[in-house]
C-alpha positions in Angstrom: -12.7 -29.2 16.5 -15.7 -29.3 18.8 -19.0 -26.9 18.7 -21.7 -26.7 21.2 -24.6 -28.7 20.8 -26.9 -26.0 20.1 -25.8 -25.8 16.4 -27.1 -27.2 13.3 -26.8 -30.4 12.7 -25.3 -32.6 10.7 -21.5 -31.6 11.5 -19.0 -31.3 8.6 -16.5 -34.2 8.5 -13.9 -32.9 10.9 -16.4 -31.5 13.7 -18.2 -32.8 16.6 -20.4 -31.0 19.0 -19.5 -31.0 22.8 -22.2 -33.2 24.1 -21.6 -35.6 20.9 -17.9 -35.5 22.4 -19.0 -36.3 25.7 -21.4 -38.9 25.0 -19.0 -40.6 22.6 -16.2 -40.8 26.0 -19.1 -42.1 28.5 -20.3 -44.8 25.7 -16.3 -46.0 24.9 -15.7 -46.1 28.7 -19.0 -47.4 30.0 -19.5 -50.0 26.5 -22.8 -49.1 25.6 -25.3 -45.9 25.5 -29.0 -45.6 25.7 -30.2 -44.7 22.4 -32.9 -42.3 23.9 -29.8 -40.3 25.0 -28.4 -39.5 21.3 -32.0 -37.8 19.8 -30.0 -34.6 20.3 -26.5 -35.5 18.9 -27.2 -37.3 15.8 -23.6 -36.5 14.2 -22.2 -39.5 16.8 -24.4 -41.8 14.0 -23.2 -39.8 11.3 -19.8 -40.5 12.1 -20.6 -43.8 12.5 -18.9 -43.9 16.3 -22.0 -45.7 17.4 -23.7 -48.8 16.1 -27.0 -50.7 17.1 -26.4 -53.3 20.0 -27.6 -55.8 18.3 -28.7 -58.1 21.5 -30.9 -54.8 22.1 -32.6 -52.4 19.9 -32.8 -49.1 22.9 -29.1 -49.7 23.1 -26.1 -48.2 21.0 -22.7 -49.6 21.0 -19.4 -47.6 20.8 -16.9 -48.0 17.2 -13.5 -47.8 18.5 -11.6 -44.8 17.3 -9.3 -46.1 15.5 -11.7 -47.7 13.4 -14.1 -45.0 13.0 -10.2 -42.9 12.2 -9.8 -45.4 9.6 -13.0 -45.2 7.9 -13.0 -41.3 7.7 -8.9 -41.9 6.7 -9.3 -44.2 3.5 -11.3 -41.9 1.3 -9.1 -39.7 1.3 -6.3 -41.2 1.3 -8.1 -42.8 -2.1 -7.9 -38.9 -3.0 -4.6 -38.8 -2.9 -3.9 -41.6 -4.4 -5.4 -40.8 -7.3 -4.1 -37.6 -7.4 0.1 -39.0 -7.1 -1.3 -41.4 -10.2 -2.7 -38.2 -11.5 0.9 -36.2 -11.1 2.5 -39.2 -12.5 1.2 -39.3 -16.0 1.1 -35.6 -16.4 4.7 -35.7 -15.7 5.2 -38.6 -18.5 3.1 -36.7 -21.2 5.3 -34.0 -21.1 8.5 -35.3 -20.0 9.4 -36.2 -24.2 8.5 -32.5 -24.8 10.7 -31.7 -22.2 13.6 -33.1 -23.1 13.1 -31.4 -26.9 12.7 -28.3 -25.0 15.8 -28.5 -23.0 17.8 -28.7 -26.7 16.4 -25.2 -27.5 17.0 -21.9 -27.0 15.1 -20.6 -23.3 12.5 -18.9 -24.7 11.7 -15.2 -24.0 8.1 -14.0 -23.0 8.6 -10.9 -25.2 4.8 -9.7 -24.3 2.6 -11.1 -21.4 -1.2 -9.8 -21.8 -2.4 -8.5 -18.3 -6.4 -8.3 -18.0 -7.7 -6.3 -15.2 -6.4 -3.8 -12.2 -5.3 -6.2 -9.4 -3.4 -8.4 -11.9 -1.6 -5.3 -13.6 -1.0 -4.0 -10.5 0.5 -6.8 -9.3 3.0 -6.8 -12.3 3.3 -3.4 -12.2 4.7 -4.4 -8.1 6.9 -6.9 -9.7 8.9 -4.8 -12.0 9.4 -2.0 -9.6 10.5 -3.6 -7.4 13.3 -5.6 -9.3 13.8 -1.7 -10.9 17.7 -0.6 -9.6 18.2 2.2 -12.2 15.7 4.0 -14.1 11.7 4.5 -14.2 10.7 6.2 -17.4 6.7 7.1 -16.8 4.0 8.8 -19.2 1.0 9.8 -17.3 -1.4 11.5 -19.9 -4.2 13.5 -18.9 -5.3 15.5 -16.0 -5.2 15.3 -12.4 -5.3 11.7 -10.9 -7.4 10.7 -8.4 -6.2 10.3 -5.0 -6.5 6.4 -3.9 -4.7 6.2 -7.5 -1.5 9.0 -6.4 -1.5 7.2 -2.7 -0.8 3.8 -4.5 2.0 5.9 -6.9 3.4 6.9 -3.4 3.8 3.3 -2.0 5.4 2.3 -4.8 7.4 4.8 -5.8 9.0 5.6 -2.2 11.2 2.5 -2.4 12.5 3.4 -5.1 13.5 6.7 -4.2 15.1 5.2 -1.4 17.2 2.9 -3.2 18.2 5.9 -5.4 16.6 4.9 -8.5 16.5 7.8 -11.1 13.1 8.7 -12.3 11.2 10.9 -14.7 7.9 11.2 -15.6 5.5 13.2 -18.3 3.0 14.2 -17.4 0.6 17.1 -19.5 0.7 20.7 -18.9 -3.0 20.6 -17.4 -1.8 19.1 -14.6 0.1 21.9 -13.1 -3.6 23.2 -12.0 -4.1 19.5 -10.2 -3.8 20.2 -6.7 -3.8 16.5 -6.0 -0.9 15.8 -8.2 1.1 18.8 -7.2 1.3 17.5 -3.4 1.9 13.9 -5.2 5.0 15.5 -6.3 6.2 17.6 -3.4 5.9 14.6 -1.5 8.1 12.6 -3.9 11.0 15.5 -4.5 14.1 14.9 -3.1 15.3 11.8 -5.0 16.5 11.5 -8.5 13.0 12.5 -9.5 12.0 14.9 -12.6 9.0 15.7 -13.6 8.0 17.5 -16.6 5.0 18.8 -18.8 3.9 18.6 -22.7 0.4 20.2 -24.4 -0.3 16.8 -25.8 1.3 12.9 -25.3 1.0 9.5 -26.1 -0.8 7.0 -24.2 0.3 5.6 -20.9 3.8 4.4 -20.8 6.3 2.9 -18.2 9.6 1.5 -18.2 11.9 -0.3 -15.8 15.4 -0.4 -16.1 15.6 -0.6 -20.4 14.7 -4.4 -19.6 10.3 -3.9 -19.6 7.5 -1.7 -20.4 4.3 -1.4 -19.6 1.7 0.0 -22.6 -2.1 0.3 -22.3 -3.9 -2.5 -24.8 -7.9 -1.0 -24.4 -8.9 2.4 -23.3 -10.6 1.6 -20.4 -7.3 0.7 -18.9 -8.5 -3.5 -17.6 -6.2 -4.9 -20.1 -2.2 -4.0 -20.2 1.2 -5.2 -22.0 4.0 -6.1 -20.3 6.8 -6.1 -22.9 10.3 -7.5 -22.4 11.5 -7.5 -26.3 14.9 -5.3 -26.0 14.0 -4.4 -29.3 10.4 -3.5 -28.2 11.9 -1.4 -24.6 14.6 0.7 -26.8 12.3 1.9 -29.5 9.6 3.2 -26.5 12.8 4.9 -24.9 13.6 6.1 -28.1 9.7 7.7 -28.2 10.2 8.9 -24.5 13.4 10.6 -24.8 12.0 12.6 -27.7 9.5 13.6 -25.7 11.3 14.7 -22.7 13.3 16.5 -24.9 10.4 18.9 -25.9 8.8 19.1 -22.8 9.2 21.9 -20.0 9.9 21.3 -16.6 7.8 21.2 -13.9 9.0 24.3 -12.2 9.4 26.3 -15.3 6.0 28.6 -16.5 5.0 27.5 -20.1 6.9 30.0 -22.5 4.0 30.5 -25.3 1.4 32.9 -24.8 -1.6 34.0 -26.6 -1.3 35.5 -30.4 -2.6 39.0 -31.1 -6.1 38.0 -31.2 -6.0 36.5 -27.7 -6.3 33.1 -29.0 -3.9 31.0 -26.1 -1.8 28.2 -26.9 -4.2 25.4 -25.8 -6.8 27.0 -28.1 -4.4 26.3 -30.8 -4.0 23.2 -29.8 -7.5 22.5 -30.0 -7.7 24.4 -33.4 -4.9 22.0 -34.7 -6.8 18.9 -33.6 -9.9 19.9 -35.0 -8.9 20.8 -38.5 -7.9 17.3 -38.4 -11.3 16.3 -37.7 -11.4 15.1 -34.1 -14.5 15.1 -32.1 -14.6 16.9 -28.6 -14.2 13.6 -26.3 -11.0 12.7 -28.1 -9.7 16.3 -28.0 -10.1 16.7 -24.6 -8.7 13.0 -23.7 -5.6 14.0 -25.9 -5.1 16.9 -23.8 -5.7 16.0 -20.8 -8.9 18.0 -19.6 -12.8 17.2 -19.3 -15.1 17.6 -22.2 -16.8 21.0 -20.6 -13.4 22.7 -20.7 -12.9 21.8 -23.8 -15.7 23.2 -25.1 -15.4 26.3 -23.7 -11.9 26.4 -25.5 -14.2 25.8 -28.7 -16.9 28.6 -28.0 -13.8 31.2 -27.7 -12.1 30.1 -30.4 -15.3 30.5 -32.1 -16.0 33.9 -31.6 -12.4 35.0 -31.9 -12.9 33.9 -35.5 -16.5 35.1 -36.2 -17.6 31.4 -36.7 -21.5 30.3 -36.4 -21.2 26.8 -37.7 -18.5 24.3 -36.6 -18.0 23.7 -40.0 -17.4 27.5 -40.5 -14.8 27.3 -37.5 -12.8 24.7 -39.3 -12.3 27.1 -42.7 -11.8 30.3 -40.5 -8.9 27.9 -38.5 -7.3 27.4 -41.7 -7.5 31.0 -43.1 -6.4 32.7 -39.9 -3.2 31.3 -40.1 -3.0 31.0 -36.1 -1.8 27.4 -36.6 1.5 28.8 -38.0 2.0 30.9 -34.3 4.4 30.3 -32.3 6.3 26.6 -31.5 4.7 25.0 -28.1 
């Protein structure tokens, strides 16, 4: 590589400037070079491609190139060196290991931790794309955002297009989600089904009955990627009882309010409170933001008559709404 002689000197190893380069030619073909001439190119002394004439100290003499090649050459080539003799003994620590590994059974890496998006993405990449039958998917919550359902598209297309089967859960607050909505018009026409509970576990997906994916921390940076068979069939055990009780996409939500107005996601939230959960966690388990949650709260409230929270919890109990009809 050669750079004008206006940059910064020194050069790195493999770089010379253009007057440097020109300089070097006229000294190799002319045997010597005023030293007054190199003030500006002192990487042809760095590279050693000049030396002092030693009959004359205002003179420089040329190194030829292939001993100035040879000179930059032997370090590394040292480098490498070490690093074959390096290779070498690795490979003769482990090779007895080896050989008592070869006797055993292949072993199975039944759960691989993944820590942070790109890598569990990247996983996530894998698996779909080796996926030829089924994708089973929970998505709890509300709507997603949209750089997250434009990355669902890309990889979910393919799949469509190889005419994988897929269904996915998702929560029935979502069927106000604009976003997700056109996420899912834009999917229809393959094997795709899509339908809706009050309330699901956390985050699941599975690829062809052969791995699963399972959230390990709630801020989602850390995953699992199981591939125990024992492991995949018990989570599509949990999935097909859910799909079972959920409603399809397309179809309205068959429970209404009671006589006193109170809806089903009110009960809901009347169910999960005489249990003693706080707001946040109510609202993450059904899939909507903390304000809307609490708005549930203030009209269950005054439904009931309640002034206290505590009050709300006993008048829950004593209405008897929790015994209405099945979601």
């Amino acid at each position: 590589m050669v750079k004008s002689a206006n940059q910064t000197h020194p050069h790195p190893v493999t770089e010379l400037c253009d007057l440097g380069a020109e300089l070097y030619a006229s000294a190799l073909s002319s045997g010597r070079l005023a030293r007054a001439e190199v003030e500006q190119t002192p990487c042809l002394l760095e590279f050693a491609l000049l030396h002092p004439d030693p009959d004359d100290a205002n003179w420089l003499r040329p190194v030829p190139p292939s001993v100035a090649l040879a000179q930059r050459l032997h370090p590394l080539e040292r480098e490498i060196l070490q690093s074959r003799r390096a290779s070498i003994e690795l490979t003769e620590a482990f090779e007895p290991f080896m050989a008592i590994s070869a006797l055993s059974p292949a072993p199975t890496h039944a759960i691989t931790v993944l820590e942070g998006f790109n890598r569990i993405n990247a996983a996530l990449n894998v698996a779909t794309a080796e996926c030829h039958t089924e994708m089973l998917t929970i998505q709890p919550g509300g709507g997603r955002a949209e750089h997250i359902l434009n990355q669902a598209i890309e990889r979910d297309q393919p799949l469509i297009r190889r005419g994988v089967s897929m269904r996915t859960l998702y929560q029935h607050t979502v069927r106000h989600s604009r976003g997700t909505m056109a996420y899912i018009d834009r999917v229809a026409g393959g094997k795709v089904e899509f339908r809706t509970l009050e309330e699901l576990v956390e985050r699941l997906i599975i690829c062809d009955e052969s791995v699963a994916f399972i959230p390990a921390r709630d801020d989602q940076q850390v995953a699992l990627e199981l591939r125990h068979p024992a492991l995949v069939r018990y989570l599509i055990k949990v999935f097909e009882q859910l799909w079972h009780r959920a409603v399809p996409l397309r179809e309205e939500v068959s429970y209404g309010p009671t006589p006193e107005g109170i809806t089903g996601v009110q009960r809901s939230i009347a169910q999960l409170l005489v249990e003693g959960h706080v707001d946040e966690a109510i609202a993450r388990r059904l899939g909507m933001n903390v304000r809307t949650c609490r708005a549930h709260i203030a009209k269950l409230a005054t439904t009931l008559g309640s002034g206290s929270r505590a009050q709300l919890g006993f008048l829950i109990a004593r209405s008897g709404i929790l015994n209405g009809p099945e979601k």
